[in-house]
C-alpha positions as CSV (number, residue, x, y, z in Angstrom):
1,X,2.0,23.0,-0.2
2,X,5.0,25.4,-0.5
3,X,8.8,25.0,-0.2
4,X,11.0,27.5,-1.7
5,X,13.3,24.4,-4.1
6,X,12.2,24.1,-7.8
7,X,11.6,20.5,-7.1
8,X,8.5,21.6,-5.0
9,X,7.2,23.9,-8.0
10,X,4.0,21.9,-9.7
11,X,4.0,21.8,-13.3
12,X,1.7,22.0,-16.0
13,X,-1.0,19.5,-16.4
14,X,0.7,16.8,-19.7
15,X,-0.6,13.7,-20.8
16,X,-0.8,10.6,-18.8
17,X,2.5,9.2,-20.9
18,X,4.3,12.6,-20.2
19,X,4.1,13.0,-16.9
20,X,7.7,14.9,-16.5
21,X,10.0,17.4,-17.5
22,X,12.0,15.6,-20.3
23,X,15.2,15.5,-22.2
24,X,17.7,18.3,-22.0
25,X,16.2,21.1,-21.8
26,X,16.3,21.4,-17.6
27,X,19.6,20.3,-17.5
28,X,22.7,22.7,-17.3
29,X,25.5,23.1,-20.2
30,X,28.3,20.9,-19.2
31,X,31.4,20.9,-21.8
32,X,32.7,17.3,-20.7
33,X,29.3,15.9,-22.0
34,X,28.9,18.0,-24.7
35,X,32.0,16.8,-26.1
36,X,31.5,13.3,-25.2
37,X,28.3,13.4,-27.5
38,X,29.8,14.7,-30.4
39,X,32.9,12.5,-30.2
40,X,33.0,9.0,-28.2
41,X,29.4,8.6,-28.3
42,X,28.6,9.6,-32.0
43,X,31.4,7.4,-32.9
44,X,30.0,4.5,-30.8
45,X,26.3,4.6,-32.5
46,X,27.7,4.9,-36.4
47,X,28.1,1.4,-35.2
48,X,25.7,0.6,-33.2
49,X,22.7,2.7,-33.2
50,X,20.9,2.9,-30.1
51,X,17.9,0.1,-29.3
52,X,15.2,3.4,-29.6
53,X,14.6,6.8,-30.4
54,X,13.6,7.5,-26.9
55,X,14.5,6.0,-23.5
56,X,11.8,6.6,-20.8
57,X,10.3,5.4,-17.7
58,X,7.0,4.2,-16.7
59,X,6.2,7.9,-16.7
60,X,6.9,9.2,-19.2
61,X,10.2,10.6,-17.6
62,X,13.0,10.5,-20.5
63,X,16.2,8.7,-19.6
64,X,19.5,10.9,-20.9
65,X,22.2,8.9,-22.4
66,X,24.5,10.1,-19.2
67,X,23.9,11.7,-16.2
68,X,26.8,14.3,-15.0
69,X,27.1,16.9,-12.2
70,X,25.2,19.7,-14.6
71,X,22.4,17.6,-14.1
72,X,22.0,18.6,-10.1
73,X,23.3,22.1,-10.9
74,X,21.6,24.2,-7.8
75,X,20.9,20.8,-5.8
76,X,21.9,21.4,-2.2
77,X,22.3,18.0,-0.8
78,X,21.5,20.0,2.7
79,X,17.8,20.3,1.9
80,X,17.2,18.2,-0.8
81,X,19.0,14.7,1.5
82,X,19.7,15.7,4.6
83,X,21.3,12.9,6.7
84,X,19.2,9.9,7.6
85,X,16.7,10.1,10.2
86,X,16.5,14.0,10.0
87,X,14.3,15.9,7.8
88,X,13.4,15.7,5.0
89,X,14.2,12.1,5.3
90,X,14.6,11.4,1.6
91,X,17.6,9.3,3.0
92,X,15.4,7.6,5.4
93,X,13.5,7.6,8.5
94,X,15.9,6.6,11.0
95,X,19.6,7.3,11.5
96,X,21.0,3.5,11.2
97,X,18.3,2.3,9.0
98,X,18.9,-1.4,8.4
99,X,22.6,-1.5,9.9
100,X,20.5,-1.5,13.4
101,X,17.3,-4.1,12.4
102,X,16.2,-5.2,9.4
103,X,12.7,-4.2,7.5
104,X,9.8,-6.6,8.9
105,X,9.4,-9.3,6.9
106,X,5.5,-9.4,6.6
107,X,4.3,-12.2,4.1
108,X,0.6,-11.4,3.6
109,X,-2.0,-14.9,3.8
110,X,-5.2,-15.7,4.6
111,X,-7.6,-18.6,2.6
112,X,-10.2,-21.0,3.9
113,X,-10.6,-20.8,7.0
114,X,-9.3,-19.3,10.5
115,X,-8.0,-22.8,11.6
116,X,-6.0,-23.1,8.2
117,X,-4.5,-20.1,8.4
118,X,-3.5,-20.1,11.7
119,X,-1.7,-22.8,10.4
120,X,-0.2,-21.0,7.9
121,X,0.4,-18.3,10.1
122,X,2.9,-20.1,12.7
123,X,4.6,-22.1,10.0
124,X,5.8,-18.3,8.7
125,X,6.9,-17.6,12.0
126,X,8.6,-20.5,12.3
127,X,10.3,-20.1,9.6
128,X,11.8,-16.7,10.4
129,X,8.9,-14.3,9.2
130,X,8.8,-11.4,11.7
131,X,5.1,-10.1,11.4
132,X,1.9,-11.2,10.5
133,X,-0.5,-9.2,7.6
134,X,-4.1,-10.8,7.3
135,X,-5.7,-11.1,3.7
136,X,-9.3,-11.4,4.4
137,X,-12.0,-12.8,1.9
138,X,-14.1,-10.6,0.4
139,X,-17.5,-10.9,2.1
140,X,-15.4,-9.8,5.5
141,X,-14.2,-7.0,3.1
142,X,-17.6,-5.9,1.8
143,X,-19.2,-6.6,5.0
144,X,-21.4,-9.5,4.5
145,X,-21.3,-13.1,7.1
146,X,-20.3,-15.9,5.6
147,X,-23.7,-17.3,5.1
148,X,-25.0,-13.8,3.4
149,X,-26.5,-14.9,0.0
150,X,-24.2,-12.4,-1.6
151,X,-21.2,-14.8,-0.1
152,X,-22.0,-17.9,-1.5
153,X,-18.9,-19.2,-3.1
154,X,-16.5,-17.0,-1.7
155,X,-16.2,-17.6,1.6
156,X,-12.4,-18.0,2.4
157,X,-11.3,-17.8,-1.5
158,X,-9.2,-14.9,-1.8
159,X,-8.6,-14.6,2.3
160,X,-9.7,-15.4,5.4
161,X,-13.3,-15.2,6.7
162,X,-13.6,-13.3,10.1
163,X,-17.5,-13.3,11.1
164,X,-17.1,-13.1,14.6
165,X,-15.0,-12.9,17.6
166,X,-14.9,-16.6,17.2
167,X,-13.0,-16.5,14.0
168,X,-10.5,-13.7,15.2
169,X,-9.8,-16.4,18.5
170,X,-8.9,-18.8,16.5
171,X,-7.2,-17.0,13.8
172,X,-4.6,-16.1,16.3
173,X,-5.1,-19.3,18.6
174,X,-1.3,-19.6,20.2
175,X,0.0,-16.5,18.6
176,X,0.9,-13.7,21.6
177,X,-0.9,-11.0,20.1
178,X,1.4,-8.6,23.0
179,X,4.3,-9.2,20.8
180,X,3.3,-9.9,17.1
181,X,3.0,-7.4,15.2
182,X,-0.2,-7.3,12.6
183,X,-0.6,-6.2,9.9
184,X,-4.5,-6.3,8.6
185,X,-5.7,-5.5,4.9
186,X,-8.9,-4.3,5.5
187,X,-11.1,-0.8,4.5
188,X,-14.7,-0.7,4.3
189,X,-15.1,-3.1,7.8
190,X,-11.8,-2.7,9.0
191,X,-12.6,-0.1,12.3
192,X,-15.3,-3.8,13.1
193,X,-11.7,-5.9,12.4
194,X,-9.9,-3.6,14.7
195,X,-12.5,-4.2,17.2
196,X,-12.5,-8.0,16.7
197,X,-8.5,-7.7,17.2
198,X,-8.5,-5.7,20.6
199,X,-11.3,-8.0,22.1
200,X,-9.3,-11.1,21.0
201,X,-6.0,-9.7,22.3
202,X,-7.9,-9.1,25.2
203,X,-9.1,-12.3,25.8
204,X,-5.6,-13.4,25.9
205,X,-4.6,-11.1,28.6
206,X,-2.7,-8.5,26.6
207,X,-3.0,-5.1,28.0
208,X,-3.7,-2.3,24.7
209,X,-1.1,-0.5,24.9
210,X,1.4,-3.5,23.6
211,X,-1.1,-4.3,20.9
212,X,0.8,-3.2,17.9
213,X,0.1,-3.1,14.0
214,X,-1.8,-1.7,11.7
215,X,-5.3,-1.2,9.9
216,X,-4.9,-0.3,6.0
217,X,-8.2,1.6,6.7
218,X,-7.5,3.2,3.3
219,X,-11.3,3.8,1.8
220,X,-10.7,6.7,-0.6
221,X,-8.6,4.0,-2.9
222,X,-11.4,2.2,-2.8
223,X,-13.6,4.5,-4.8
224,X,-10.7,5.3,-7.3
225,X,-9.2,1.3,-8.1
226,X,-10.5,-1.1,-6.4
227,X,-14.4,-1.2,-5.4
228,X,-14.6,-2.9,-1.9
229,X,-16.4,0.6,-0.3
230,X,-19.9,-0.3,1.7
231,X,-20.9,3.6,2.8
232,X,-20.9,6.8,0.8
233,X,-17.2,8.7,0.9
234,X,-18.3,11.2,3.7
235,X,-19.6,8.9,6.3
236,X,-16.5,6.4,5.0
237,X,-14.5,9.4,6.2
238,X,-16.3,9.8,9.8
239,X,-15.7,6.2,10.2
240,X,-11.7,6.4,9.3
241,X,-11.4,9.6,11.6
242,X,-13.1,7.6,14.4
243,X,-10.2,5.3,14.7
244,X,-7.3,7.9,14.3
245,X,-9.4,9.4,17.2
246,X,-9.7,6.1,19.2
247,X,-6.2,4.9,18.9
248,X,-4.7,8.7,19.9
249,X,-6.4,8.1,23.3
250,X,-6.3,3.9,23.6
251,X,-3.8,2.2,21.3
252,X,0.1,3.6,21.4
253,X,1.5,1.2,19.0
254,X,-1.3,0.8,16.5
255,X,-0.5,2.6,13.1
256,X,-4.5,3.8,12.4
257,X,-4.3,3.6,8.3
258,X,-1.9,2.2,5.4
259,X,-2.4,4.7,2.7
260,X,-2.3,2.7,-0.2
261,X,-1.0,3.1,-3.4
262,X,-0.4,-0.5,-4.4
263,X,-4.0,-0.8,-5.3
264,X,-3.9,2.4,-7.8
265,X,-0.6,1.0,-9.1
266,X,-2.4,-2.6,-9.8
267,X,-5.3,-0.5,-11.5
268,X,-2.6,1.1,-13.9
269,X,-1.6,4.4,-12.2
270,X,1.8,5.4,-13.4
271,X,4.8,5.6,-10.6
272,X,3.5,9.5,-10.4
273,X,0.2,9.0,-10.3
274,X,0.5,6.3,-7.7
275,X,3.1,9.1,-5.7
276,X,0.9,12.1,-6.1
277,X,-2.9,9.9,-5.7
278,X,-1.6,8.7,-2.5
279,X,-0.1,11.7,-0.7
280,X,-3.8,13.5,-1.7
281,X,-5.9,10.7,-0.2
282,X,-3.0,11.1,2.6
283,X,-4.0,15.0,2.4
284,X,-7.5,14.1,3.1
285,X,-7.2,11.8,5.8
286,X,-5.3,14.6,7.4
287,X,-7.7,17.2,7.2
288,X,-10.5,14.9,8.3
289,X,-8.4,14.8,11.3
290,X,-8.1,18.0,11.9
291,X,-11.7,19.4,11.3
292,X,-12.2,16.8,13.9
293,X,-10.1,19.3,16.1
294,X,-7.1,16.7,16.6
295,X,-3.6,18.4,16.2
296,X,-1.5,17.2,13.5
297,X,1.0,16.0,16.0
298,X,-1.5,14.0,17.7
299,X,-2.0,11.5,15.0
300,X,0.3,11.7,12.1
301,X,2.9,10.0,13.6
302,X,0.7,6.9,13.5
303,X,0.0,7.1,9.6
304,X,1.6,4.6,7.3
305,X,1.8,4.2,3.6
306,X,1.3,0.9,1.2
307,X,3.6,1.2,-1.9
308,X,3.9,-1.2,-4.6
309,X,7.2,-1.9,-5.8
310,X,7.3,-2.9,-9.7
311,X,10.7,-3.7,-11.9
312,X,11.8,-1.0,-13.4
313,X,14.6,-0.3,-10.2
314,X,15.6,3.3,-10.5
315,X,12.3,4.6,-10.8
316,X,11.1,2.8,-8.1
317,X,14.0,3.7,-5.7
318,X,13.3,7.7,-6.5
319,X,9.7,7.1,-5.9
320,X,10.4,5.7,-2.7
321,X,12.7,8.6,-2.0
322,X,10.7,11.0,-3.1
323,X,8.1,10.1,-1.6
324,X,9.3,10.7,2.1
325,X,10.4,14.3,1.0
326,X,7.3,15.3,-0.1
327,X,5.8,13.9,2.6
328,X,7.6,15.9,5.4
329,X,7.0,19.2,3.2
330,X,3.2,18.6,3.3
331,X,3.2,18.1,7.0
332,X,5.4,20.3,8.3
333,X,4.5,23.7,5.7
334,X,0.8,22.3,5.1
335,X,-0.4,21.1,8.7
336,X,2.5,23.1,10.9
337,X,3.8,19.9,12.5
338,X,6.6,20.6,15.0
339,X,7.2,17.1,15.6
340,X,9.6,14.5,13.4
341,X,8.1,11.7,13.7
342,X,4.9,13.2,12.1
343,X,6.8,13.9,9.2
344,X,8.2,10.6,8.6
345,X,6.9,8.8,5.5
346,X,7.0,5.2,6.7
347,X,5.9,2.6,4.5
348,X,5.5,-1.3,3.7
349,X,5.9,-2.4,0.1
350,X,4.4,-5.2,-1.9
351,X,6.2,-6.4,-5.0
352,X,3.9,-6.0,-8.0
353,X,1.3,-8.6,-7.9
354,X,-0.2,-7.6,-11.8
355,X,3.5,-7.5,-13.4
356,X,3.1,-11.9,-12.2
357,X,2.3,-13.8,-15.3
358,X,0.7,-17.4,-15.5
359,X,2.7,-18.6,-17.7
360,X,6.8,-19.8,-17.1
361,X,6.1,-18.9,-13.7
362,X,9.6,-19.1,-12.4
363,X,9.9,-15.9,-14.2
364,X,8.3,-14.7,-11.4
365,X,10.9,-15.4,-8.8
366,X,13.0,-13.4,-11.1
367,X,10.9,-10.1,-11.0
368,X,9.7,-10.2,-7.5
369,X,13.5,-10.3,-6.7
370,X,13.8,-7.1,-8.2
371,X,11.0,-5.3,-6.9
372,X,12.3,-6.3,-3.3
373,X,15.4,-5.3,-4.3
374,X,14.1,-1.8,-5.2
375,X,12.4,-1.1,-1.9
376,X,14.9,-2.0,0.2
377,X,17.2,0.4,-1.3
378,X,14.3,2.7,-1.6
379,X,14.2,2.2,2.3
380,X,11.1,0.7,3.0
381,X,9.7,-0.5,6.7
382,X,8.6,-3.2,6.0
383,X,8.0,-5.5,2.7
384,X,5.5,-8.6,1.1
385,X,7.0,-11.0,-1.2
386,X,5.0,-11.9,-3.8
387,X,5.1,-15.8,-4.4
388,X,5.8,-17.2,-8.1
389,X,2.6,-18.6,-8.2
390,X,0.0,-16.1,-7.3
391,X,-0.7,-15.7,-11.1
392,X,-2.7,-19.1,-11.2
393,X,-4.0,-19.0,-7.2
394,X,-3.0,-18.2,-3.7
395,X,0.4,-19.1,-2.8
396,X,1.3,-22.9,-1.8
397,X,3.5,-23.3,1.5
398,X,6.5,-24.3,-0.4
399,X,6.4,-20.7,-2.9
400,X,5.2,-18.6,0.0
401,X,8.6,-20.0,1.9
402,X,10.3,-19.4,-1.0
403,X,9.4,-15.8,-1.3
404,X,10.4,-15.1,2.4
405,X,14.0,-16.8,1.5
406,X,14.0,-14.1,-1.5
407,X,13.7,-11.0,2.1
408,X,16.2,-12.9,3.9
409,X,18.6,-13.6,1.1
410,X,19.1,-9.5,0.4
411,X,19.0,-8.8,4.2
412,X,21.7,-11.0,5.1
413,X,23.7,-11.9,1.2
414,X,23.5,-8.8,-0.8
415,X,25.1,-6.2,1.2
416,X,22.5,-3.3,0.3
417,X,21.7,-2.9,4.0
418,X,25.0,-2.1,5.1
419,X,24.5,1.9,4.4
420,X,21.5,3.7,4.7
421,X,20.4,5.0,1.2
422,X,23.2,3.7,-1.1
423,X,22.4,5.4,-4.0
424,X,22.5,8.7,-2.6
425,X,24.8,11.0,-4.6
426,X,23.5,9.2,-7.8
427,X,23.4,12.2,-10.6
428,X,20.8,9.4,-12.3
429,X,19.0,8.8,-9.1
430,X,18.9,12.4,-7.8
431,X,17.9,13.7,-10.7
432,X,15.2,11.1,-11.2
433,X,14.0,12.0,-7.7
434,X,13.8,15.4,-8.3
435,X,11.6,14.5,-11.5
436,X,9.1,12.2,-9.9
437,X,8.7,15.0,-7.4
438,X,7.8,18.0,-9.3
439,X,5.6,15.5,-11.7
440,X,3.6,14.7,-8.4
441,X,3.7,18.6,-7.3
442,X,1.7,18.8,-10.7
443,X,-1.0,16.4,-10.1
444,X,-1.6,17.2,-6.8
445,X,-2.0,20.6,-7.8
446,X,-4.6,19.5,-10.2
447,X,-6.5,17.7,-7.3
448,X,-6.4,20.9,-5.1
449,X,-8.4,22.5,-8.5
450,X,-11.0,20.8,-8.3
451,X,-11.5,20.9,-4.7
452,X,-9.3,18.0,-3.4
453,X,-9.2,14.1,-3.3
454,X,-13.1,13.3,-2.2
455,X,-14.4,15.9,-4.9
456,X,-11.6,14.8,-7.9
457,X,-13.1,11.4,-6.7
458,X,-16.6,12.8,-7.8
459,X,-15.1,14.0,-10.9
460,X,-13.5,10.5,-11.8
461,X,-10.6,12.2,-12.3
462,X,-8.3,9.8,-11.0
463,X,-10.0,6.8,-12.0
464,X,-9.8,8.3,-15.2
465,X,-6.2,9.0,-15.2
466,X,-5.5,5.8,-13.9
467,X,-7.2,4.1,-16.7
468,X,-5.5,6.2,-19.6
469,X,-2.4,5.0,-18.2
470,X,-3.5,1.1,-18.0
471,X,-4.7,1.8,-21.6
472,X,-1.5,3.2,-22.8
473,X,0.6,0.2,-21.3
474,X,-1.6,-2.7,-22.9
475,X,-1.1,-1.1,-26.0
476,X,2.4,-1.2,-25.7
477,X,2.6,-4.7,-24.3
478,X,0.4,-6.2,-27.0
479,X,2.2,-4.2,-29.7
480,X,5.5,-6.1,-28.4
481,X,7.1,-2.0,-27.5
482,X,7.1,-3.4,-24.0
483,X,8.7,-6.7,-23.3
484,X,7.0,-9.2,-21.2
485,X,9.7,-12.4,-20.5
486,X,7.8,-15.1,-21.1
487,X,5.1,-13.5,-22.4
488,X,5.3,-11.6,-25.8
489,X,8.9,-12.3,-26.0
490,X,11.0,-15.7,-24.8
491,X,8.5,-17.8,-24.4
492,X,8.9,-21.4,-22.9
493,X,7.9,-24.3,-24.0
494,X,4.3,-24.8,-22.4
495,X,5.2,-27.1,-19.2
496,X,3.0,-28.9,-16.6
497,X,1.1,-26.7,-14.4
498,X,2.8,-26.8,-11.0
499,X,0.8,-27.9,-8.1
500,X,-1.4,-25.0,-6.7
501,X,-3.0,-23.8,-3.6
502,X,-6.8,-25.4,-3.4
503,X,-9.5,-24.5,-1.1
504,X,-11.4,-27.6,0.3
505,X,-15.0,-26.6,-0.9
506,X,-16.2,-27.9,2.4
507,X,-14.4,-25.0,4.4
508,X,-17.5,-22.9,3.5
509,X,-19.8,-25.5,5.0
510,X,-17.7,-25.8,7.9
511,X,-17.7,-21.6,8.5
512,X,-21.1,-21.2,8.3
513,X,-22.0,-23.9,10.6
514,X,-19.3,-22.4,13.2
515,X,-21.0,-19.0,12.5
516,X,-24.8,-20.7,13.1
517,X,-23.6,-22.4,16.4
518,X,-22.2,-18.0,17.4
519,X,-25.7,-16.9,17.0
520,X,-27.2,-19.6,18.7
521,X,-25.3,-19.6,21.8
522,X,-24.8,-15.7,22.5
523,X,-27.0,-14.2,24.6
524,X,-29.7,-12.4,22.7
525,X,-30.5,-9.5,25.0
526,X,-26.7,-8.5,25.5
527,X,-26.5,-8.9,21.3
528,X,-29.8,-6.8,20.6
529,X,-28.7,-4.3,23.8
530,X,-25.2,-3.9,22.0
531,X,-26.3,-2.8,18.5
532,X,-29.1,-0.8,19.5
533,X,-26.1,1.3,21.2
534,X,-24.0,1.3,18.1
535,X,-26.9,2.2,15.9
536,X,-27.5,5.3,18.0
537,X,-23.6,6.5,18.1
538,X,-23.7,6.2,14.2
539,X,-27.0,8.4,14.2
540,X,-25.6,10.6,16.7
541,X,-22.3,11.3,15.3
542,X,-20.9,9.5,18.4
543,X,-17.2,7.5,18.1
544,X,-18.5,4.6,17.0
545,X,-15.4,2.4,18.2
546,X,-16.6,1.8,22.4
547,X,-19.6,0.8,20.5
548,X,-18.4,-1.8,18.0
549,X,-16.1,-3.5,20.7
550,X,-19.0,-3.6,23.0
551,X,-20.6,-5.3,20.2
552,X,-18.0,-7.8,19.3
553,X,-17.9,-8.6,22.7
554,X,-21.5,-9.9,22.6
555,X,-21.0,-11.8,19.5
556,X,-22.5,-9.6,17.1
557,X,-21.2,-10.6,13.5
558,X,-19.5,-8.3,10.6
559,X,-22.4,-8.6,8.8
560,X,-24.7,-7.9,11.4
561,X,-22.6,-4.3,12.6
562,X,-22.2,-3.9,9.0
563,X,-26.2,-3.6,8.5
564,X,-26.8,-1.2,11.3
565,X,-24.4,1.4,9.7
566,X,-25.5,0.7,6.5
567,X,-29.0,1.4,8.2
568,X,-27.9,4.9,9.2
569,X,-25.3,5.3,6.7
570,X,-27.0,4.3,3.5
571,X,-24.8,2.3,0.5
572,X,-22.2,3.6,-1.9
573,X,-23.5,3.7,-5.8
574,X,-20.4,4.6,-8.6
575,X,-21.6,6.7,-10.8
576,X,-21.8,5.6,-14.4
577,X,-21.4,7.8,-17.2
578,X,-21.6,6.4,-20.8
């Protein structure tokens, strides 16, 4: 990773809360401020001293008391901004941004069963949601049917249960899969999902190359924060590659992987760490790719990235933007890319769903507000909602509705889509960009120590990271340094818990029947025929994607596909040091 602007430099390795250059100390001399200090503002706290010693962000990154033009002394809004649409797109990917079409409005659900949420599904629509993105439970995640023993009481409890092409038929039953975009947030399983999604598009008639969406397909997260991995990292890997392969030949509009930061963010990661830990899983995706001999032109175009967006504005905003200019330096001086689009940083965002609290849940509607408000100045493609009362379960109807009114309120009442990137310019924003940027330089440098993402994975160096920061935040909360409304400070009178969300226990029953009557009424020799050929691609270090649609087409099962590579893949232990 080289560019020749400071901001690209990496830094020394700090602590995990200093993350940043702080203070003064990088900042030019500038008279006007100097003089402001030692007169209007000296005066000002003799009065009233200021709240804290020290102003900082989630980071560690210190706030100044005032931002001036010596703070952007040597910034060259030519290569630092650009315009919008050009490189290095830190003003956004495309020229108009939302003065031409809004961000999609994707409110992410899935519970019970495919039937329900169907339901679910076409009420959003109907109520002016402009994509779909599929929560699945977390058998489907881990790769077990709904009647595996290891399922049993959480079939269709924290998303949908897809077990077969049966499921995905009706999950989208009256949906025109040609023209709805889908968004489907899935890792271990999800090249078998993808599968299930082609073959059910399919069976409506809709030709591949209008099938558009996209797979998170994010495993290497998995290992660092969240846990839903089946197969060891390097066969993971194969497995990822094999759909950026697939989809460069078969699918046009189908984005191959969301590389995710949310889920590092919800472990604890810092804004930095969540920056730098997803552009190095990004990194390795990348050169997966291109051991595999594809060009980086071929498929980088069809990478996306999954942000969270949390509510401390400004940070987030320069995260956002800093994001996309690191981004196009990685691909274009790291991988040679000749092509813009492959340089774009294109993103969805979801609103913090670990900053929701349980208690004086309207609260909530407060924050989310906020955290959608950051990401669509930060410029984001598209954008989840979190509902107020996804603290105590999944969301009713009535809060996920209210959430979607929250997207359409700031696209159509707030004015902050009139302009791309409004905050350009900013000497607090710039600068703060600038920060975030060379604090992410650092810790990727640190990865590219040790080897890069898959062996800091090894290490635990990120987990690690990721949990000195979680550490160093509950501290501060529960020490009442860092206010939480409603929480530690401002509480509410304890109220009536509002009605929630429930899942009819006898959805489960009603699954695994469906799933029994699948197995019953397939034909066995086109089933057995089917995985016998996918178990020899995986041995064979064949594509395995002609194989796992052939095998959805004859009924095979997520669990069943899932045991054959686990057969020739083996199973993913973490390590556990005491």
């Amino acid at each position: 990773m080289t560019d020749d602007h400071p901001s690209s430099k990496p830094k020394s390795r700090r602590t995990a809360g200093d993350d940043a250059a702080t203070g003064d100390a990088s900042r030019s001399p500038d008279p006007a401020r100097e003089t402001w200090r030692t007169g209007a503002r000296a005066k000002a706290l003799r009065a009233a001293p200021e709240r804290r010693e020290r102003f900082e962000t989630s980071s560690g990154i210190e706030i100044a008391d005032v931002y001036t033009a010596g703070d952007l002394d040597g910034f060259d809004p030519a290569t630092q901004l650009g315009l919008p649409g050009e490189f290095p797109f830190t003003r956004g990917v495309q020229p108009t941004m939302y003065r031409s079409r809004f961000w999609t409005m994707r409110q992410y659900a899935g519970f019970a069963t495919a039937a329900e949420t169907n339901e679910r599904f076409r009420y959003l629509l109907s109520e002016g949601q402009t994509g779909l993105s599929v929560a699945f439970d977390l058998p489907t995640q881990m790769g077990y049917d709904s009647d595996a023993p290891q399922a049993e009481g959480e079939v269709g409890r924290v998303g949908v249960p897809i077990s077969s092409l049966v499921d995905m038929e009706t999950l989208f039953r009256d949906i025109p899969l040609g023209t709805v975009s889908t968004s489907m947030t899935i890792n271990s399983t999800a090249a078998i999902l993808l599968a299930l999604y082609l073959v059910a598009a399919e069976r409506q008639g809709v030709d591949r190359a209008t099938v558009s969406g996209t797979t998170q397909n994010d495993i290497l997260k998995e290992y660092i924060a969240r846990g839903t991995y089946i197969y060891p990292p390097r066969p993971s890997m194969r497995l990822v590659t094999d759909v950026f392969e697939f989809c460069a030949a078969e699918l046009p509009r189908w984005n191959t992987i969301s590389i995710s930061g949310y889920h590092m963010r919800e472990a604890g990661a810092t804004a930095v760490q969540e920056l730098a830990y997803t552009l190095a899983d990004a990194i390795a995706y990348c050169d997966a790719a291109v051991a595999r001999g594809l060009d980086i032109d071929d498929f980088a175009g069809r990478l996306s990235f999954f942000f969270a967006a949390w509510s401390e504005l400004f940070e987030e905003v320069a995260k956002f933007r800093a994001a996309r200019r690191m981004w196009a330096k990685i691909v274009r001086d790291r991988y040679g890319s000749r092509n813009g689009r492959s340089q774009m940083c294109r993103f969805h965002v979801q609103t913090a769903g670990s900053s929701l609290t349980a208690r004086s849940i309207d609260n909530n509607v407060v924050r989310t507000t906020v955290q959608a408000l950051a990401a669509v100045l930060g410029g984001a493609q598209s954008l989840h909602t979190n509902s107020r009362d996804e603290a105590l379960a999944l969301p009713t109807a009535e809060a996920a509705r209210l959430a979607l009114r929250t997207q359409q309120i700031l696209a159509h009442e707030s004015g902050v889509t009139e302009t791309p990137d409004p905050l350009a310019g900013s000497y607090y924003v710039e600068t703060l960009t600038d920060e975030l940027e060379r604090a992410a330089w650092g810790e990727l440098e640190e990865i590219d120590a040790l080897g890069g993402t898959i062996a800091a994975i090894d290490h635990g160096y990120q987990q690690l990271r990721i949990q000195e920061s979680a550490y160093l935040v509950q501290r501060r909360i529960e020490s009442g340094d860092q206010v939480v409304v409603g929480v530690n400070r401002f509480q509410d009178e304890l109220g009536v818990t509002p009605p929630i969300q429930r899942i009819d226990p006898e959805g489960e029953r009603r699954q695994i029947e469906g799933l029994r009557r699948v197995r019953a009424e397939r034909d066995p020799e086109a089933w057995a025929a089917a995985l016998d050929r996918l178990a020899a691609a995986a041995s064979a270090n064949d594509n395995v994607m002609p194989a796992l649609i052939d095998s959805v087409r004859a009924y095979a099962t997520v669990g069943e596909i899932s045991d054959r590579l686990r057969a020739a893949w083996g199973e993913h232990r973490e390590l556990v040091t005491v």
